[in-house]
C-alpha positions in Angstrom: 0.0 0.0 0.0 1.1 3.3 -0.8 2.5 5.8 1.9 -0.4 7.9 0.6 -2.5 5.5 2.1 -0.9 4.8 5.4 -0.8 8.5 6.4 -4.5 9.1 5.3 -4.7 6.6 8.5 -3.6 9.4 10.9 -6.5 11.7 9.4 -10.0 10.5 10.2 -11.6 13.2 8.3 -9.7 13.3 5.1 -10.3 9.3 5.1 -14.1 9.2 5.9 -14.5 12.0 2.4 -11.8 9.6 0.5 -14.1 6.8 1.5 -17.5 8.4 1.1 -16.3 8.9 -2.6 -15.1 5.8 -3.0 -11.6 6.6 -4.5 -10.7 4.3 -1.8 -12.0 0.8 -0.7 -12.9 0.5 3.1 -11.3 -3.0 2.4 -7.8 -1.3 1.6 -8.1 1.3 4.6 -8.6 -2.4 6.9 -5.8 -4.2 5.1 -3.0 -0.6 5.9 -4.3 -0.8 9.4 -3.5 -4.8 9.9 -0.2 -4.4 8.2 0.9 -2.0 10.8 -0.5 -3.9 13.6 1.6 -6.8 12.1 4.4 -4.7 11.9 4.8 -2.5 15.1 2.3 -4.3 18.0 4.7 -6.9 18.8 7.0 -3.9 20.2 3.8 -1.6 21.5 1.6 -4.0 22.9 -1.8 -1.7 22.3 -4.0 -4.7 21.2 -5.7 -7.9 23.4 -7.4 -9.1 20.5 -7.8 -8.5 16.8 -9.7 -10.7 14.6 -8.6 -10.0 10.6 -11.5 -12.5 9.5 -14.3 -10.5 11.3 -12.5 -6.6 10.0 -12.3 -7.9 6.5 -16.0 -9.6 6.1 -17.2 -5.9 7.7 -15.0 -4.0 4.8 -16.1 -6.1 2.1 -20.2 -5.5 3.8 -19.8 -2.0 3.1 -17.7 -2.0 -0.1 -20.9 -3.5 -1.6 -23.3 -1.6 -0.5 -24.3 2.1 -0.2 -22.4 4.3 2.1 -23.8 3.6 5.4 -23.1 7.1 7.5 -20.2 9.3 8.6 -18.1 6.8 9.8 -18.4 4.3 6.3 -15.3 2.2 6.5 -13.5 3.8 8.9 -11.6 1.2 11.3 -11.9 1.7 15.1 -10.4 0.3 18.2 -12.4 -0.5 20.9 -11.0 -0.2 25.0 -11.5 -3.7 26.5 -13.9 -2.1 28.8 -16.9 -1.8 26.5 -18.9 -4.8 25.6 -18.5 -6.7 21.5 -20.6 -9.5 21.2 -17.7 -10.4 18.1 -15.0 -10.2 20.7 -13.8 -11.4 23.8 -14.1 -8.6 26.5 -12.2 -9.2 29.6 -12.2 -5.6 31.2 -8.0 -6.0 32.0 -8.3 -8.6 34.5 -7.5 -12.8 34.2 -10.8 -13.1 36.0 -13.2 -12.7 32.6 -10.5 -13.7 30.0 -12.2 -15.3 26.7 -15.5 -13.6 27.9 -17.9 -13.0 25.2 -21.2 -10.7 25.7 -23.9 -11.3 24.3 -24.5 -7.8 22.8 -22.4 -4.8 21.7 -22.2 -1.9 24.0 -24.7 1.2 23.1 -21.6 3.2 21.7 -20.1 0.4 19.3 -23.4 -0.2 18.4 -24.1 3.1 17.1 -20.2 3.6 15.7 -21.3 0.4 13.6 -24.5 1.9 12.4 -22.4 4.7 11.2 -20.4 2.9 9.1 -17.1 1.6 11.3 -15.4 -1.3 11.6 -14.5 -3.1 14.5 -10.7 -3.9 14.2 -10.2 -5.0 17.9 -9.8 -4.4 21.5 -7.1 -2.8 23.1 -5.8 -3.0 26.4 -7.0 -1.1 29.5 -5.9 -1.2 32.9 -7.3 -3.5 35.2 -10.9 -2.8 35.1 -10.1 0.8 34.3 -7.9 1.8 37.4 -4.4 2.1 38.0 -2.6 -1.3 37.4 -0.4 -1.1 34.3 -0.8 -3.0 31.2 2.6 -3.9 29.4 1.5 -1.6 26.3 4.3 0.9 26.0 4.6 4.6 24.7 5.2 4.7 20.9 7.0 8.1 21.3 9.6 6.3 23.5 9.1 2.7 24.5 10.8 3.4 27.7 8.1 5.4 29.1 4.4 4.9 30.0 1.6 5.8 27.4 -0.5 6.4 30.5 -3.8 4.5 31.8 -6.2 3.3 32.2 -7.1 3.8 28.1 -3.6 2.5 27.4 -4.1 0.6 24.3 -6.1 3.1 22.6 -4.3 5.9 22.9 -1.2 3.8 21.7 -2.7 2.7 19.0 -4.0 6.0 17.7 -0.1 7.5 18.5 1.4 4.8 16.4 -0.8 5.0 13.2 -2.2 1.5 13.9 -6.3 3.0 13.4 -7.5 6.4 12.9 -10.5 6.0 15.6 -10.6 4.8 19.3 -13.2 4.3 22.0 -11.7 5.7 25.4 -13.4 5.9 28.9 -12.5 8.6 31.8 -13.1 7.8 35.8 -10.6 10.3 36.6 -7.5 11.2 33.7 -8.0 8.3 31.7 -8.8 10.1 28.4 -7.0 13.4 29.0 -3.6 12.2 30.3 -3.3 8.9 28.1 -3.9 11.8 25.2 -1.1 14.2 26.4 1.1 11.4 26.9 1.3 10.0 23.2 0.8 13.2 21.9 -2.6 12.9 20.5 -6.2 14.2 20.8 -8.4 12.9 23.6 -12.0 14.2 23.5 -13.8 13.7 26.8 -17.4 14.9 26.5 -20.0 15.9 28.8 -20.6 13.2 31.1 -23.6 11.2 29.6 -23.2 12.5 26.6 -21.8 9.2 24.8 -24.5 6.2 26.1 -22.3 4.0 28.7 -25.3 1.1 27.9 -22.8 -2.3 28.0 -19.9 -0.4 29.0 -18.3 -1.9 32.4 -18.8 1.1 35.2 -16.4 1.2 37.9 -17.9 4.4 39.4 -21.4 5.6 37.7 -21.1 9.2 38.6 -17.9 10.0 37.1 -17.9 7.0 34.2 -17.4 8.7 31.0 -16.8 7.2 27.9 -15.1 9.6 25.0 -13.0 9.2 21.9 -9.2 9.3 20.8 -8.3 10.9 17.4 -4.9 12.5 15.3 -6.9 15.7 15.6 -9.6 17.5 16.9 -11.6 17.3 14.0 -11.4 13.5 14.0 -12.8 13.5 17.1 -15.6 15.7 16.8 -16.4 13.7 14.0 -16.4 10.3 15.8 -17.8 11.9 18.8 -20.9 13.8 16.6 -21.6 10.3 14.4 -22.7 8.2 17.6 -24.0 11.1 19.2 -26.1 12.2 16.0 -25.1 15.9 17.7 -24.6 17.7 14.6 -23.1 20.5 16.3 -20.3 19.4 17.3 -19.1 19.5 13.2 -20.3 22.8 12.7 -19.2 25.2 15.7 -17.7 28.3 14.8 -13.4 28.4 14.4 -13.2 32.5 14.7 -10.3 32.9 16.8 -10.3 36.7 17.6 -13.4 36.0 19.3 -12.3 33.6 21.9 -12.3 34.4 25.2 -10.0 32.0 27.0 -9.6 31.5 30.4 -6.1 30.2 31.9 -6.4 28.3 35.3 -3.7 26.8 37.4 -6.1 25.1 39.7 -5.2 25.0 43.3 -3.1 21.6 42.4 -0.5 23.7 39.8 2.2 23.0 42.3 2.5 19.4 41.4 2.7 20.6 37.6 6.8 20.4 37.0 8.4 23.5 36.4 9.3 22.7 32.8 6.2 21.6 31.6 4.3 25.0 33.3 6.6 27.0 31.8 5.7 25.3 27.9 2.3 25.7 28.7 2.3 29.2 29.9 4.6 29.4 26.1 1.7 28.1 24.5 -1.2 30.3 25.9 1.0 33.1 24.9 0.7 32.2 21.4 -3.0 32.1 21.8 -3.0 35.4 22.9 -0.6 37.1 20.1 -3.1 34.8 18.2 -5.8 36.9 19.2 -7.5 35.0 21.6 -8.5 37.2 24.3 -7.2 35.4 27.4 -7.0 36.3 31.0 -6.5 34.6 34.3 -9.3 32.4 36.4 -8.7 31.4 39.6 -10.9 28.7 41.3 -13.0 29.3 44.5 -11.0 27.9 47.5 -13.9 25.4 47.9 -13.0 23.8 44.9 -9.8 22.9 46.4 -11.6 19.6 48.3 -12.7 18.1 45.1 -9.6 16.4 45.0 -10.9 14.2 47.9 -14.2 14.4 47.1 -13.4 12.4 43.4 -11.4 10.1 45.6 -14.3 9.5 48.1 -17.3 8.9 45.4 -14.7 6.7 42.9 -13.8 4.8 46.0 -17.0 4.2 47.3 -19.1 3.0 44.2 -16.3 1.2 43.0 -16.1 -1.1 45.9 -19.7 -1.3 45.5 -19.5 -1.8 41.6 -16.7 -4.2 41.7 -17.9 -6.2 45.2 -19.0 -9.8 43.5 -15.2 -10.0 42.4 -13.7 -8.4 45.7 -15.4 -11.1 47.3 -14.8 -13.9 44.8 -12.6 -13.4 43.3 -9.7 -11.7 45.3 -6.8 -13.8 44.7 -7.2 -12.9 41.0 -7.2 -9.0 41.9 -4.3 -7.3 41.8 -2.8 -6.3 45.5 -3.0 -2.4 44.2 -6.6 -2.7 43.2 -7.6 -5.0 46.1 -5.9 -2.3 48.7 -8.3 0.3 46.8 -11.4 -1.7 46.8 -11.2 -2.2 50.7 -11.1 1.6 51.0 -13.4 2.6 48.8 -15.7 -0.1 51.2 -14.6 1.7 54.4 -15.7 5.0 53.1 -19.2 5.9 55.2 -22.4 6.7 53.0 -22.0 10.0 55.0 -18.9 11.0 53.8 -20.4 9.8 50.4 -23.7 12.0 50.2 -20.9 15.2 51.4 -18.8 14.7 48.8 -21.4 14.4 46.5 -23.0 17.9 47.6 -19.2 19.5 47.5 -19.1 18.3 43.9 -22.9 19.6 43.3 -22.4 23.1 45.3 -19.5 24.0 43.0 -21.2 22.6 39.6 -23.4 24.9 40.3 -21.2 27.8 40.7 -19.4 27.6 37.1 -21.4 30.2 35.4 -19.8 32.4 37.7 -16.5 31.5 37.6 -16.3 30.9 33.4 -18.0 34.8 33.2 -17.4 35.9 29.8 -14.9 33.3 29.0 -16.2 30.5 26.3 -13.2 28.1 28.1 -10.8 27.3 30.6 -7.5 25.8 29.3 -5.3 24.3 31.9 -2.2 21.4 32.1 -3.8 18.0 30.7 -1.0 16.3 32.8 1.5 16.9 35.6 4.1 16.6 32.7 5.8 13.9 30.2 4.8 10.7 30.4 6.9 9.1 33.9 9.9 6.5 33.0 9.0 3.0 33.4 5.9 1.1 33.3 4.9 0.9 36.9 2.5 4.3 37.3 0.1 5.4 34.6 0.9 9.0 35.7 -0.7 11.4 38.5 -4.3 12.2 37.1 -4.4 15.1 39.4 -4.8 17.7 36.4 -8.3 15.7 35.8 -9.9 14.4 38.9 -11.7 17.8 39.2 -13.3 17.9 35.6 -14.4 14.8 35.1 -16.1 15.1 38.8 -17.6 18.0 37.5 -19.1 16.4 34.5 -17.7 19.0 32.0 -16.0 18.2 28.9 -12.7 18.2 28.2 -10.4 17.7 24.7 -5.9 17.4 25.2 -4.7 18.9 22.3 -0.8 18.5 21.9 0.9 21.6 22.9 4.9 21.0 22.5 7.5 18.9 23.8 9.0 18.8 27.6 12.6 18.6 28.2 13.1 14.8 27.6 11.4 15.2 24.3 8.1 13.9 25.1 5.0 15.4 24.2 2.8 17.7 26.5 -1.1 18.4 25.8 -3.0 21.8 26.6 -6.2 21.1 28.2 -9.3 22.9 27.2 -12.5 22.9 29.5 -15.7 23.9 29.0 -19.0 24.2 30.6 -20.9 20.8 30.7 -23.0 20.4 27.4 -21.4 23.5 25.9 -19.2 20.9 23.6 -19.5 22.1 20.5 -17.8 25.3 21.6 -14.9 23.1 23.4 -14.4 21.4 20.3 -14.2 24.7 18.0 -11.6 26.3 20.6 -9.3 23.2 20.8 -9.4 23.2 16.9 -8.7 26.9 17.2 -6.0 26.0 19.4 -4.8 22.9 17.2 -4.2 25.2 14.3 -2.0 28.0 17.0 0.0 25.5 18.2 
């Protein structure tokens, strides 16, 4: 295949028009995407399972008939988390290994309808927290690609598939993104259906999408959506009004990465962007341990049948975290939740004028080694706070891994996220 065809991989949106035409088979775009799995996922390890057979009898479906939808013949990976009825789904953990379900998750289903292909699973932490997986970071195998979405985000980062089902219970979009250098759109919680999709904690479960670009994403994210507006928000950068906030967790932010991001948000302004400072109220400053506190408790809730079961098959990091999460009081529960609902309801007054917040994605580069997915400290607050949230690559730190600019946004203002981080894209 030519090396025309392998980069249109990394493009979602210059592939889905290329397909939609026809000038390209969705058979071809399949065959490019197994070659490099072949080629590179011996050394990456982004994959559990990927089943050529099935991804070649969908191709050849749609080469034959009419173009299905937005998505017609675009390849996707799917995080192990989310139910396929086609393939196994074990959730990271030996305990369901070779399990089938007996029905596609709500969001595969509706990628499908929308003309996708299922290429595989990729790997994901054990049951989405913080246990590694051995799949490594493409930009420099010595280093982690980050967690718990580690397989998709590698996978995008490497060229292996131009689409990729994520989930987020606290950075697992955002900082997996920044890591590999990537896009990583995490929308308004709810916004995706989580139907068949393996909750650890319900009220901060979010699944969201992995992309080469912004506008990849919005286009995955708007096809199983069927929000239209996410494609069509406005890209006028003079009129941006951005805010930059340190949160009151900057200080674990290393100096070298603050000082690139503060670079980049520069740019925006000489870009035109009209950008000032936000700080947080200093009640935000406990939703640290609030996220902790409801993850905690309706994990060990969520996850109790294999606590109890099970446990020998846990990992001992997961198993420690399960039996706090079950000595958390129902108390402390219901006052964290009305911490987290007290200063939802105060962003209107915080955002003011500004359309966004922008803010680190991660503490810095992806950490040495595989033995920590990374501090998700930069994204415990958002995600708790339901609002959506898109990494868009923003440099390199001094070890020559990429750093990601994180833009927030009110929850269901999306569509206006998603035209600032293309915005932003574009500046940087």
């Amino acid at each position: 295949m030519s090396s025309g065809m392998t980069e249109a991989i990394r493009s979602a949106t210059e592939l889905a028009a290329r397909l939609r035409s026809r000038e390209i088979s969705a058979l071809e775009v399949v065959d490019t995407c197994l070659r490099r799995i072949v080629e590179r996922d011996s050394d990456i390890h982004a994959w559990t399972v990927v089943d050529s057979e099935y991804a070649r009898a969908q191709a050849r479906a749609l080469d034959a008939g009419p173009v299905r939808g937005p998505l017609h013949g675009i390849p996707i990976a799917v995080k192990d988390i989310i139910a396929t009825a086609a393939l196994p789904t074990a959730y990271g953990s030996p305990i369901y290994a070779g399990h089938m379900p007996d029905s596609d998750a709500a969001c595969v289903s509706a990628a499908i309808a929308a003309g996708a292909i299922v290429l595989g699973k990729t790997a994901t932490t054990e049951f989405a927290f913080l246990s590694p997986t051995t799949t490594v970071n493409p930009v420099n195998p010595g280093h982690t690609p980050g967690g718990s979405s580690s397989g998709s985000a590698a996978a995008i980062a490497d060229g292996m598939v131009p689409l990729a089902f994520g989930t987020q219970t606290a950075g697992s979009i955002i900082r997996p993104a920044s890591y590999c250098g990537i896009v990583g759109y995490k929308p308004t919680y709810g916004w995706i259906d989580r139907a068949g999709v393996r909750l650890i904690a319900e009220s901060l479960d979010t699944v969201g999408v992995f992309a080469r670009s912004v506008a990849g994403a919005a286009l995955f994210a708007s096809a199983i959506t069927g929000k239209d507006e996410l494609m069509q928000a406005r890209f006028a950068g003079d009129e941006w009004r951005i805010g930059f906030c340190r949160t009151h967790d900057w200080a674990e932010v290393d100096s070298a990465t603050a000082a690139s991001l503060e670079s980049a948000v520069e740019r925006l302004a000489a870009g035109g962007a009209r950008v000032s400072s936000i700080e947080l109220p200093v009640e935000f400053a406990g939703l640290q341990q609030a996220h902790a506190v409801i993850q905690g408790f309706e994990a060990a809730r969520n996850l109790k049948f294999e606590r109890e079961q099970f446990r020998s098959r846990l990992s001992p990091m997961l198993a420690a975290m399960l039996d706090e999460g079950a000595a958390v009081s129902a108390a402390q529960y219901e006052d964290s939740k009305r911490l987290v609902g007290a200063c939802r309801s105060s962003l209107a007054e915080i955002f003011g004028p500004c359309h966004v917040l922008v803010t680190a994605s991660a503490t810095g580069e992806a950490p040495k080694g595989l033995g920590s997915t990374g501090n998700p400290v930069m994204n415990r607050i958002w995600t708790a706070l339901h609002m959506p949230c898109i990494s868009v690559p923003a440099g390199h730190g001094p070890h020559g891994l990429p750093v990601g600019l994180q833009i927030v946004s009110r929850p269901g203002d999306d569509a206006n996220a998603l035209a600032v981080a293309n915005w932003v894209e574009q500046q940087l």
